[in-house]
N, C-alpha and C positions, 0 to 999 in steps of 0.2 A: 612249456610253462610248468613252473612248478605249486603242486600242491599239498599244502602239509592238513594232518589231520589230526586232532586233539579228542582225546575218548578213555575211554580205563582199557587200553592194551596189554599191560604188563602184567595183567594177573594171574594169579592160575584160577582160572576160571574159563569153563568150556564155551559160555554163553560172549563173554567179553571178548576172548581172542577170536573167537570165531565170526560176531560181528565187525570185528575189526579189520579182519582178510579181506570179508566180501565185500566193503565201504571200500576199500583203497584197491582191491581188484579190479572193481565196476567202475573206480574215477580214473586209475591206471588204462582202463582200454578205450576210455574215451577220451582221454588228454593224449592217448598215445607215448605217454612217458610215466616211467613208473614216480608213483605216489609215496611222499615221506609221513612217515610215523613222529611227529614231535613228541618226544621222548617226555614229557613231563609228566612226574611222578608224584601225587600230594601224598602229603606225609602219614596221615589216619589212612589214605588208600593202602600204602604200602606196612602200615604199622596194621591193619585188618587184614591184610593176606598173610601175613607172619605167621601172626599170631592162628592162626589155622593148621599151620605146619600143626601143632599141637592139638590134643583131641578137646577141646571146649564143649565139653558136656557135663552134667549132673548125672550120667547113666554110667555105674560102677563095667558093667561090660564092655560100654563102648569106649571107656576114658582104656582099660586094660588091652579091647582088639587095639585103641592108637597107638599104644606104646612098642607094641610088639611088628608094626606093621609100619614106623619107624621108614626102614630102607626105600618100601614102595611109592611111601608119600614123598622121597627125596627123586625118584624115579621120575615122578607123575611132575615133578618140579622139571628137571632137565626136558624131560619129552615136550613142556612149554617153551622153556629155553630156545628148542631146535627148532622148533615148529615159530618161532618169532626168528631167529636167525635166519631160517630158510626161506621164511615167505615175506618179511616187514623189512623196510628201507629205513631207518630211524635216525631222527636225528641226534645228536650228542642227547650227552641225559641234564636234565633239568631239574633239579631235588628240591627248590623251590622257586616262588611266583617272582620274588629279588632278583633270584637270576635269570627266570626267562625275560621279565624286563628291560634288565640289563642288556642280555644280550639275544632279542629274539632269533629264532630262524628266520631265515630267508627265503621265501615264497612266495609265489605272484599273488596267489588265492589260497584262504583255509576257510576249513570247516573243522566247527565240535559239531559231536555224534557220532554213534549214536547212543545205545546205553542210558542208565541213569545218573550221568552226568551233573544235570541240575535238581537231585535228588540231596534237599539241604541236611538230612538226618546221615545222609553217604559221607560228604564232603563239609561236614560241622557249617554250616554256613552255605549260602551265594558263592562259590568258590572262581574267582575272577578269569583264573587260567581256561575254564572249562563256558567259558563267554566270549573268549577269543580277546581281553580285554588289554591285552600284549601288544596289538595289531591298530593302528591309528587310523589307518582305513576303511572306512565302513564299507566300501565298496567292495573290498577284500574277503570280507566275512559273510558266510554264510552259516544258517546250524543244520544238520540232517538229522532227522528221527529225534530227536534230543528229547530224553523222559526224563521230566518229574518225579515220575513211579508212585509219583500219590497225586490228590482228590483237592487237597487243599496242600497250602502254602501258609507256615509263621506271618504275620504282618510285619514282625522285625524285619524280615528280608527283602520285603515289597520295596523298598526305594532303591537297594542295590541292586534288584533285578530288571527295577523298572531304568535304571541308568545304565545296565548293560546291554538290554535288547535294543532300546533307544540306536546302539553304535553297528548295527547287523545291515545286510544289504537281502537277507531273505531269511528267512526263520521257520523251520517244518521241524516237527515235533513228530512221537511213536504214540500216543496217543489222545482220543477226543478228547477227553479231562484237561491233557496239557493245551488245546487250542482254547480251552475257557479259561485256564489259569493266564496265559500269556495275554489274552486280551482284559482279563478280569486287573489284573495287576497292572497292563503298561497301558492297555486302550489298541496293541497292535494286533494286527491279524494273521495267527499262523496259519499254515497247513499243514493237513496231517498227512505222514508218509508213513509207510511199510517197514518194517527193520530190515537193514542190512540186508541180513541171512536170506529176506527172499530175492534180494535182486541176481542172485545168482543160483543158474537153474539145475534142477534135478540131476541131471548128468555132469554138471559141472560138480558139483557136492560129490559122487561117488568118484569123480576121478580122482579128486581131490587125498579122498578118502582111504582108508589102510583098512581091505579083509580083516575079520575075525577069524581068528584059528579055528571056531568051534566049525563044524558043520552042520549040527543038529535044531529043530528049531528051538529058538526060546522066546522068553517073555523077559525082555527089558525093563528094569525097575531103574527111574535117573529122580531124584528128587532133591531141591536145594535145603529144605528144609524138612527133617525126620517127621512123615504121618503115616501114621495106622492102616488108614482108609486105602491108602496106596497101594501098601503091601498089604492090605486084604483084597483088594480087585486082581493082584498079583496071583494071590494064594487060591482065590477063586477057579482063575483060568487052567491055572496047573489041575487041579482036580478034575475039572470038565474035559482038559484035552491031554492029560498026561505026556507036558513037555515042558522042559528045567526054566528057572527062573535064576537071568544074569543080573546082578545089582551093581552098579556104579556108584563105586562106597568112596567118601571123602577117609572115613578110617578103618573100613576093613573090618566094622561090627557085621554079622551073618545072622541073620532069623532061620531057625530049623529048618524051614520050607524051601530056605533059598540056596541054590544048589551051587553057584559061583560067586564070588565078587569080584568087582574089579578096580583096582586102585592106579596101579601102575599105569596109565593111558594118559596121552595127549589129544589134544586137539582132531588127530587125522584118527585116532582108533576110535574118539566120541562117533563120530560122523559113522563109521562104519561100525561099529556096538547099533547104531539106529538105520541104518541102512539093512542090513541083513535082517530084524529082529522080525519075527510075526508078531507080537503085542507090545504096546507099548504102556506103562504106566506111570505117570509121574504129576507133579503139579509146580513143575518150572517153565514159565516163560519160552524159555526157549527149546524143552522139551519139546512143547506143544510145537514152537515155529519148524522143527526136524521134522515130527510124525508128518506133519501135512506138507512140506517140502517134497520129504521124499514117500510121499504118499501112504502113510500107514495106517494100519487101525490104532488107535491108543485110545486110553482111560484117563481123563485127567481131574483130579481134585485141588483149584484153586489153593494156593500158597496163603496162608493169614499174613502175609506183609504182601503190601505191594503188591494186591490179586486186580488192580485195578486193570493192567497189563494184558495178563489173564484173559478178561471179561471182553477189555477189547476187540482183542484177537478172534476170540466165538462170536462177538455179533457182526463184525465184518464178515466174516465166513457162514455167518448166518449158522451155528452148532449149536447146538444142546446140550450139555452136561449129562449125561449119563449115572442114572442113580442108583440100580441095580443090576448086578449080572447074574444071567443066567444063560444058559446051554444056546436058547435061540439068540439073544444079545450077542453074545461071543462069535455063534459063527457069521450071522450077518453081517453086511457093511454097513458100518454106522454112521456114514456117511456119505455124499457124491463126489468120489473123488472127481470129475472132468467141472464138477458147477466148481469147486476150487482153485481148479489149475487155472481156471478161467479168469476168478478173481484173482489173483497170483499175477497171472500175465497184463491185467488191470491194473493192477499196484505199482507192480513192476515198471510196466509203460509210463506210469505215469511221476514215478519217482525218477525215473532217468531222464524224464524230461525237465525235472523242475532245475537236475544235476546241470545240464546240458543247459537251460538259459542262462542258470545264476553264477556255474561254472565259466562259461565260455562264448556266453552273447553279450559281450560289452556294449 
């Protein structure tokens, strides 16, 4: 049986490719046949990944490290590239919703998800391809994990949304916000499931994963959007434990403190920059979904867009936000990692299962 899957794959973004492996991983080992990537690309998606190549700042050093650092940001493109060549089954490309229409793929069963898919400020609108609205069988369609990434919803949008879920055969969402928006808008009732990234487990993630050159420890700085607070919990740890601080730079700006950046990585070097790290600090979504994957300490300071995500993530896992560091904060564990794995295996269980009936119990 074939199954195709519709989500923001193509980008260079560590959080999207990477949700994107372990959704089509986890349905490839339970279909027993590998899983397609319906290649559909919206156009503000691919015109906002562009436009990134460039350094899109008001900060005279950072616009000046983008320009010079040029090659690495072209690097960190290819290393996407391979890493979707290597691992994604895809279908032809789809450059707009006319011609998936036209001519959809061929598939027994699809799923959208996960990501912020039906996030209307992402995709200007209700975006129909990311509804499965291509597909005439409602039988056919399912959504996994599928985020809003916000609290509320335009009312403009409420009748095209409420005319897409209407056409779905089961509908789970990444977070609790999105099970009130989905019933708040259509009257239907979602569930809410785990992303992706944890259905696939700890040892899966490192095999996956490309060593770090380094061998010394460090402190991981990953953050989607530039804050302070981050690189000060960063700057903190280095003084209490005098050990370097690696930063995962979209353009290769460096704060005096910070001993490496890194630009040039893919996908498999992401995984393993977080695999190897003693600290972790960041305020990405999916930062956080790494540290507690592959069980680490981190520091994380909610993102001001879309912390809704965030929030979810710590009260399923039952966390605390951590507001100041000091020497005894640092060395202790700031958390249980086994009450997590626990949850995780929870999640887990129970996301494969929803896979498993709406997938393949006709």
């Amino acid at each position: 049986m074939k199954v195709g899957i519709v989500t923001f794959h193509f980008v260079n973004n560590f959080g999207g490719a990477l949700q994107t492996y372990a959704l089509s991983e986890i349905v490839s080992d339970l279909n027993k046949e590998k899983t397609i990537i319906i290649d559909y690309r919206h156009w503000f998606i691919r015109f906002t990944d562009f436009v990134r190549i460039f350094p899109i700042t008001t900060n005279v050093k950072e616009i000046l490290s983008g320009l010079t650092t040029f090659k690495e940001r072209r690097g960190r493109i290819k290393k996407f590239q391979k890493f979707s060549d290597d691992y994604f089954s895809t279908s032809s490309i789809y450059t707009s919703e006319k011609k998936l229409n036209q001519n959809p793929p061929q598939c027994d069963k699809f799923i959208c998800g996960s990501d912020q898919i039906w996030n209307p400020s992402i995709t200007l609108g209700a975006s129909a391809p990311y509804y499965l609205n291509f597909v005439q069988d409602k039988n056919k369609k399912i959504s996994y994990a599928a985020s809003f990434g916000v609290s509320e919803i335009n009312k403009k949008y409420h009748s095209d949304i409420v005319k897409y879920l209407e056409q779905f055969k089961a509908i789970s969402v990444r977070e609790k916000e999105g099970v009130g928006l989905v019933n708040k808008i259509s009257g239907i009732d979602a569930e809410c499931l785990i992303d992706p990234t944890f259905l696939l487990t700890k040892e899966q993630w490192i095999q996956m994963s490309e060593k770090p050159k380094n061998k010394e420890p460090y402190i991981l700085v990953y953050m989607m959007q530039k804050n302070d607070r981050v690189y000060e919990y960063a700057r903190k740890i280095k003084e209490l434990l005098n050990i370097k601080i690696i930063d995962i730079s979209r353009y290769g700006f460096k704060k005096d403190f910070v001993d490496e950046v890194c630009i040039d990585i893919g996908p498999k070097e992401f995984v393993g920059l977080f695999n190897n790290a003693s600290y972790i600090c960041t305020n990405s979504f999916h930062g956080l979904a790494f540290s507690l994957i592959l069980e680490k300490k981190f520091f994380i300071v909610p993102s001001t867009r879309f912390n809704s995500r965030i929030g979810n993530l710590l009260d399923l896992f039952n966390l605390e936000l951590i507001e100041d560091i000091n020497k005894d904060v640092v060395e202790k564990e700031s958390y249980d990692k086994e009450k997590v794995r626990k949850i995780i295996d929870k999640e887990r269980e129970k996301s494969i299962a929803f896979l498993k009936q709406n997938l393949f119990n006709d």
